[in-house]
C-alpha positions as CSV (number, residue, x, y, z in Angstrom):
1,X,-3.1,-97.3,5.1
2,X,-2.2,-96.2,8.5
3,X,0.6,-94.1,8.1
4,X,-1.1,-92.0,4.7
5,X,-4.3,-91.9,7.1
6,X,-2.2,-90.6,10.1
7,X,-1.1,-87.7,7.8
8,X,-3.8,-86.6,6.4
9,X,-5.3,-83.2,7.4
10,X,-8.4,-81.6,7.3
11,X,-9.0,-77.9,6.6
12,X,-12.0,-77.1,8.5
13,X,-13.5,-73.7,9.5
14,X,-14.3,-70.1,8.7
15,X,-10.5,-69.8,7.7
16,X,-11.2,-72.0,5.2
17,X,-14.4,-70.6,3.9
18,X,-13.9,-70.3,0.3
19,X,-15.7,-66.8,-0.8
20,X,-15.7,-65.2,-3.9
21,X,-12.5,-62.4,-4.0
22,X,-14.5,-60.0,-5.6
23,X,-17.0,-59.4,-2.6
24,X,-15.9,-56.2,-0.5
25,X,-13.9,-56.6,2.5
26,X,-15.7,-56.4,5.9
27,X,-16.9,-53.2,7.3
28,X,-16.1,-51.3,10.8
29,X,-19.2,-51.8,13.0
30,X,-21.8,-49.0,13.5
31,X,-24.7,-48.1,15.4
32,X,-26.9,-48.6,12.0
33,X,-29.8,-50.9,12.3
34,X,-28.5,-55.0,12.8
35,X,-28.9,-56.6,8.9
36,X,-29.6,-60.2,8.1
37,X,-29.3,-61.5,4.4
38,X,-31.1,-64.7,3.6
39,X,-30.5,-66.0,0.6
40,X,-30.9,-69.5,-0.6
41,X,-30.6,-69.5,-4.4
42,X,-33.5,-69.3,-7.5
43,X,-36.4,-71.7,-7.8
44,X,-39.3,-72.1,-5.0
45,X,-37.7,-71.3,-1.7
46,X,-40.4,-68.6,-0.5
47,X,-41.7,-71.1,1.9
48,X,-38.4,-72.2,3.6
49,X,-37.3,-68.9,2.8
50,X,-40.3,-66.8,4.9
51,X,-40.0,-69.5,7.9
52,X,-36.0,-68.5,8.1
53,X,-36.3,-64.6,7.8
54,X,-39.5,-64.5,10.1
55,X,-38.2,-67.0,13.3
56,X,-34.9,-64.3,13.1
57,X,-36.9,-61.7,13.0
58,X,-39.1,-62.9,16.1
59,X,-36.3,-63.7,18.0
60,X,-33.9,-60.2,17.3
61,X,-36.9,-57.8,16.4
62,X,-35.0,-54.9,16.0
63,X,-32.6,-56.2,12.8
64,X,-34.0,-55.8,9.4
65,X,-34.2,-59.2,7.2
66,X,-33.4,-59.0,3.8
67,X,-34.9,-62.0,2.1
68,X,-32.8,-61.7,-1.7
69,X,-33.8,-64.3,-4.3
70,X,-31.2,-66.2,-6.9
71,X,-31.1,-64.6,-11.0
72,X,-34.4,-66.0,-11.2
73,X,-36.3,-66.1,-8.7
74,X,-40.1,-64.7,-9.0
75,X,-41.7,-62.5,-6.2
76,X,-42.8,-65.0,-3.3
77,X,-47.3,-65.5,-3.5
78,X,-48.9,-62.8,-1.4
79,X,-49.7,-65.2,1.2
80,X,-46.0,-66.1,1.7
81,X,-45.4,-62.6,2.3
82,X,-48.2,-61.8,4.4
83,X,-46.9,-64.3,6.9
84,X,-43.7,-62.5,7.2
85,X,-43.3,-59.6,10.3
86,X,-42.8,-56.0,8.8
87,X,-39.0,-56.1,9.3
88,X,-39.0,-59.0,6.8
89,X,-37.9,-57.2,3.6
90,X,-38.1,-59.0,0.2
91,X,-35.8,-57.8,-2.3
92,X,-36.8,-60.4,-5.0
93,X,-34.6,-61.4,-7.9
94,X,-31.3,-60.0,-7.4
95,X,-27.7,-59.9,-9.2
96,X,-26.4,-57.6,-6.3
97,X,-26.1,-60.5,-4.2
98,X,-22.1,-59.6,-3.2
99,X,-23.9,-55.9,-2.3
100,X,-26.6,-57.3,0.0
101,X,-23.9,-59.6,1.3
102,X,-21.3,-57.1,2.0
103,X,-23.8,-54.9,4.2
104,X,-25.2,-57.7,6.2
105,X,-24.0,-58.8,9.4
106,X,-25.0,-62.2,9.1
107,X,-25.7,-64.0,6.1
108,X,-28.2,-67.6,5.8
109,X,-27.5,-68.8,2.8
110,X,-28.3,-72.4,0.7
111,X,-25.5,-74.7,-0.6
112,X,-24.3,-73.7,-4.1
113,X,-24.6,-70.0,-3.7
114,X,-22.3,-68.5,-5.3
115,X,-19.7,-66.8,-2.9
């Protein structure tokens, strides 16, 4: 056991990531306004959703948050959204997730998106 152990590697890290090939390749910086994508999937994330986008938007005010919801996600309840700060933007139910993704500069997203 030892000497399989001793040669066994571990491919760790964003050189690793595994992303889908169809998503379009990284864009020069610009002066535009800062972008942040969350996006954690369909089903009932409003909640976690709204507490991710609106601590990132109280700490970096001047980005815009782009909150994008899974294939079948519903709007989040009013109240949800009235919590959120005004550069909180909720996109709803999206299949232009690689779009969204592609003009972000950071992404949040949940396990088993599909990248």
């Amino acid at each position: 056991p030892g000497v399989a152990a001793a040669r066994k590697r571990t491919a760790s890290g964003p050189a690793y990531a595994i992303l889908d090939p169809d998503l379009p390749r990284p864009r020069a910086t610009s002066t535009e306004t800062r972008r942040v994508v969350v996006s954690l999937g369909g089903g009932p994330r409003a909640e976690v959703a709204c507490a991710i986008a609106s601590e990132i938007a109280r700490r970096v005010p001047d980005v815009e948050v782009r909150v994008v919801g899974g294939f079948v996600s519903d709007a989040p309840p009013a109240r949800v959204r009235r919590r959120c700060p005004s550069n909180v933007v909720w996109t709803g139910a999206s299949t232009h997730l690689p779009g969204e993704l592609s003009r972000a500069d950071v992404a949040v997203v949940g396990g088993g998106m599909s990248l």
